[in-house]
N, C-alpha and C positions, 0 to 999 in steps of 0.2 A: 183477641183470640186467647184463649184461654188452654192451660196445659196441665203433664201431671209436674208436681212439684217433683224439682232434681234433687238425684238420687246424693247423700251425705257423702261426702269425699272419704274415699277408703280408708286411709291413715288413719284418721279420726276416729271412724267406727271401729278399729282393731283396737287400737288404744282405748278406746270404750269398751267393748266387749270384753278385754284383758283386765280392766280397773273392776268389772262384777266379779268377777274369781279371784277377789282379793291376793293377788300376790303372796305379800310380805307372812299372811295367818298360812296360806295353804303350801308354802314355801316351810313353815315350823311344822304345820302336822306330818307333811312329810320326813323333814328331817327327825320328829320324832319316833316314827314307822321305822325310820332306817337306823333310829337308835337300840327299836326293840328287837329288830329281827340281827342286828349288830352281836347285841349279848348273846343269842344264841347259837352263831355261826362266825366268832371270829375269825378275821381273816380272809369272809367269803364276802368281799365288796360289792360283788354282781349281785348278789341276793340281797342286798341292805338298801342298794341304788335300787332295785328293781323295785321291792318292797315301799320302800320310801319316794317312788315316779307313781306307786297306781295310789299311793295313798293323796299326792302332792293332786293328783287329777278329782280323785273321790271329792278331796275338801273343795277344788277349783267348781265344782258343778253343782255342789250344795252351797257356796256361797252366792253363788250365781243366782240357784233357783229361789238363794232366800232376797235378793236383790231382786227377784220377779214378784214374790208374796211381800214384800213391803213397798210397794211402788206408791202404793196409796198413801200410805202414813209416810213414808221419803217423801212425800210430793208437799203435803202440809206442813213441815218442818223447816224455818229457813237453814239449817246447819244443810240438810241433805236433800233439797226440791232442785241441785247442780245436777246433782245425779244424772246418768244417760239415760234412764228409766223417765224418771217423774218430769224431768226436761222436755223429753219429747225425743233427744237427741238419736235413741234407740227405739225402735219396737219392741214390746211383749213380745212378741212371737219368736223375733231373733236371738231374746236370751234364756228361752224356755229352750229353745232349740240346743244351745250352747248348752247348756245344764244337760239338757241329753245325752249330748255326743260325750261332754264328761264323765258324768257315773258312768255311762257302761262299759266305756274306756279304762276308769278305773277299777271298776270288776273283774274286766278282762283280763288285766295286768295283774292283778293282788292271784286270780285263778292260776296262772301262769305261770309263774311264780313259786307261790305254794305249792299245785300240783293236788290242793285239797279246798274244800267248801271253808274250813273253817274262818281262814280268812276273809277273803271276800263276803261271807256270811257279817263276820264283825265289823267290817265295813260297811256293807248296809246298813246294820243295826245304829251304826254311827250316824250315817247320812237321816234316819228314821226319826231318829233324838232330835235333830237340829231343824230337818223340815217340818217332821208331823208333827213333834212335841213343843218343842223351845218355839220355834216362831209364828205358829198360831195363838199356843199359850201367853205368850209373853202380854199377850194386847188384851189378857181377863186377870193376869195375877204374876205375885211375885215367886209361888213356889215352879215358875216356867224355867228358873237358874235351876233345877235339881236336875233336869233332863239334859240345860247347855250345858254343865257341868260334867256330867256322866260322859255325853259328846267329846267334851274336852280332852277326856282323858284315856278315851280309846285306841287313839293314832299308837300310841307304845304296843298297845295289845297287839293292834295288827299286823304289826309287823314281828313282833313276836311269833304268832301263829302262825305266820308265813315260813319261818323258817324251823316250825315243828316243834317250840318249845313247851314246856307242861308248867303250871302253877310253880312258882316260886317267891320268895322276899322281894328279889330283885326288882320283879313286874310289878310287883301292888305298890314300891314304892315310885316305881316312873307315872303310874298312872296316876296317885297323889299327886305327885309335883306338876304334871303337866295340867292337874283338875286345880289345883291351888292356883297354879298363876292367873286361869278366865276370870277370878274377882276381880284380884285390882285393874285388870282390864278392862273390864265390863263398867268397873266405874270408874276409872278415866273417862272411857265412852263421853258417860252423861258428865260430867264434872267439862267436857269440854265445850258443849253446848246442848244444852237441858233445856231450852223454850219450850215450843208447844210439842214435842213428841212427850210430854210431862204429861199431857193435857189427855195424849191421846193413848198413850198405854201406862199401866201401875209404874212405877218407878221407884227409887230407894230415896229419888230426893224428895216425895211425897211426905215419907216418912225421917228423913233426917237433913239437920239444913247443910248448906254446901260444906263448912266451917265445919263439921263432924263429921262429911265422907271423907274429907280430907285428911283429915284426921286416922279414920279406918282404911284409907289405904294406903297412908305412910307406917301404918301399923301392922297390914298384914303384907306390905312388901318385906317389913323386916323382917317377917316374918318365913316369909319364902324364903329370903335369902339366905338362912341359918338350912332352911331346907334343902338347897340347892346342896350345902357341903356333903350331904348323906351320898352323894355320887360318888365320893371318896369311901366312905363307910361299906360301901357294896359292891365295890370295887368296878363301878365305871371309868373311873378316872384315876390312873397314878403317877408317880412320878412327877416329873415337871410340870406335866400338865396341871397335879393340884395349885401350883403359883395361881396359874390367871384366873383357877375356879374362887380361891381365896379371895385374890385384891377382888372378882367381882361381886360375891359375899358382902365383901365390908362395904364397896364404893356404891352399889344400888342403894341400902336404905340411905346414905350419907347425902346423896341427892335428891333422893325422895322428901328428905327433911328438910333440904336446903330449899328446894324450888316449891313446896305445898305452900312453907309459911309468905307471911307477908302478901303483895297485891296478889289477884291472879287474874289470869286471861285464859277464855277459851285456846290459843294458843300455846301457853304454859302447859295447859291440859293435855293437847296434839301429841306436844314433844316429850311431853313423859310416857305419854301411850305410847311414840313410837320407841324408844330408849328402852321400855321394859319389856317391849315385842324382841329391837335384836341384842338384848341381853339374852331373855331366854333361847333366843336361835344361837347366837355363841358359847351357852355354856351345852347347848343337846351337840352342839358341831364338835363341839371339844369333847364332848364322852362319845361321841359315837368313831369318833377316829382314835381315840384312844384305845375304845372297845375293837377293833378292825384290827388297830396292830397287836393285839391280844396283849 
């Protein structure tokens, strides 16, 4: 006698559905939402959390939804065919659903909040960049980074907007900084395992061998990290706080230099991706509280 196959054990599937809305990325764009509407409103912590909750939701539904448009290419890949998607572990269905419930959760919040379109407007626009542009694009060409890029570096704006503020220095430099770190991100990525997703979308290692990306992202890490001191320059961060923005200045490239050279492992690649994820969430935590206590 024959049945339907039993249902996945609950834990499991939550824990699965929580790992598509990447955490630790949609945990930084929010903290960086709560940095932008921060400078605008120090002081007003309920409006930087609140800010910084529909943004942390926005990025949770677009990572999601983009973990639904690569199921196919995740599935060919040994780095990423684990996945709860290409596994079988999850249903499409269940994490198109999830993707739903999050953007409009996060619309709702950034609405709320602001109390005006602009926000949530740029929130979409965000979400726009990264679903309809960056990860269809990405699987015809390399100009598909101009769009993740632009994405990257919205999260400051909206929280910005949220809390009413108009063009200034201060914003076009958060939103550099936050668009500068998605490189050496992006190729951590592939530098940690680059097989056959090489095969099946354009890639930078096509174009450069391992041994030179490596190269350019211990190069443009130094590079951020010089970046990173301008929070001082524009007065996100003072006082004591510039100590830890310094030592982390100096001590990111210093690592970056030390673990590129010599052997390397897909794993070596892991741990530098995650290291330069919560550096950059440590130094937005540190100006956004610094920003808060005005």
């Amino acid at each position: 006698m024959t049945g339907a196959a039993p249902a996945a054990p609950l834990k499991p599937a939550l824990l699965d559905l929580a790992g598509l809305a990447k955490p630790p990325i949609s945990f930084l764009a929010g903290s960086a939402a709560a940095l932008g509407c921060a400078a605008c409103l120090p002081g007003r912590a309920s409006a930087a959390l609140g800010a910084g909750f529909g943004v942390f939701l926005l990025s949770a539904g677009a990572c999601t939804l983009n973990n639904w448009q690569d199921r196919d290419i995740d599935g060919a890949e040994t780095r990423t065919r684990g996945r709860p998607l290409p596994s079988g572990r999850l249903r499409p269905g269940a994490a198109l659903a999830q993707a739903a419930l999050l953007l409009a959760a996060g619309l709702a919040c950034l609405a709320l909040v602001a109390g005006s379109y602009a926000a949530p407007l740029a929130g979409a626009l965000a979400v726009l960049l990264y679903n309809a542009a960056y990860t269809p694009l990405k699987r015809r060409t390399l100009l598909a980074l101009a769009p993740g890029l632009l994405c990257g570096a919205l999260p400051p704006l909206v929280g910005w907007l949220a809390a009413g503020g108009t063009a200034r220095p201060g914003l076009i430099y958060l939103m550099i900084l936050f668009g500068a770190w998605q490189l050496p991100h992006l190729w951590l990525i592939l530098l940690s395992g680059a097989g056959v997703e090489r095969r099946l979308v354009p890639s930078f290692l096509d174009r450069f061998a391992p041994e030179q990306l490596r190269r350019m992202t211990a190069a443009w890490v130094a590079a951020f990290a010089f970046l990173t001191l301008f929070l001082r320059v524009f007065g996100f961060v003072g006082g004591a706080a510039v100590l830890p923005l310094a030592a982390n200045a100096l001590l990111l490239p210093l690592v970056f230099l030390r673990f590129l050279g010599g052997g390397w492992t897909p794993a070596k690649g892991r741990g530098l991706s995650l290291y330069l994820t919560l550096s950059m969430l440590g130094v937005t935590l540190l100006a956004a509280a610094a920003t808060l206590r005005g």
